[in-house]
N, C-alpha and C positions, 0 to 999 in steps of 0.2 A: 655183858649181861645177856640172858638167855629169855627169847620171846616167851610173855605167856601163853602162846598156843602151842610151844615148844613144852614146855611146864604143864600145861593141861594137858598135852599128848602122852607124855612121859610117867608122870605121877596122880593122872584123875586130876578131878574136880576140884576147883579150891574153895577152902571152908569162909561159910557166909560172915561165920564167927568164931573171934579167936583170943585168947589172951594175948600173942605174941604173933605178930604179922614180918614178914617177905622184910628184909632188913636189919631187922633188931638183929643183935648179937647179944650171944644168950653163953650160959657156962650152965654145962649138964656131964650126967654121969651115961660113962658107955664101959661096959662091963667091969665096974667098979672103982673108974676110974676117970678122974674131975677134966672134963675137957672143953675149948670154950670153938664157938663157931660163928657162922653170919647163917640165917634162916634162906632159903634162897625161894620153899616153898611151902602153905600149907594146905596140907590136905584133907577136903570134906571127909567125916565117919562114911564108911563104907561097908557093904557086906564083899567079902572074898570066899564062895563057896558058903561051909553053911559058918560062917566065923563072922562077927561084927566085929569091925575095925573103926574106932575114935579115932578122931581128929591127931595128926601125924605131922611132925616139924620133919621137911627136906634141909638138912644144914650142910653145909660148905664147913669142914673143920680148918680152925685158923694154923694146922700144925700137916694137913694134905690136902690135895684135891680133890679125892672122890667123896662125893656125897656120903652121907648116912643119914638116915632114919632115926630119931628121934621121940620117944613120945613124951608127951606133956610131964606125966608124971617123972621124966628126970630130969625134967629142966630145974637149975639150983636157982638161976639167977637170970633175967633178962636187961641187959643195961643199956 
């Protein structure tokens, strides 16, 4: 498992509040397509340039390695 200062270096700040925390294993849609993962981080809303960015699931997919980006509104299912 990867340090959280490792996690807050990488991906920003982590969110105060969340429906779905660091653990849970969640099934969500990534480009239309039903996939399930382990959350590994989440990230506080942010501004990036002039763009507001909402709270953001870091997930580990249970089918590769590399991370992906996640937002709330495709999470199907958190179990």
């Amino acid at each position: 498992m990867m340090s959280r200062e490792y996690l807050k270096r990488m991906y920003g700040s982590p969110a105060a509040f969340s429906e779905c925390k660091p653990g849970d294993v969640i099934r969500y849609l990534e480009k239309g397509l039903e996939k399930s993962g382990t959350i590994l981080w989440v990230c506080a809303p942010r501004d990036l340039g002039n763009r507001y960015i909402g709270i953001t699931y870091i997930v580990t997919p249970q089918d590769s390695g590399q991370p992906v980006v996640v937002s709330p509104a495709d999470v199907l299912m958190s179990e």
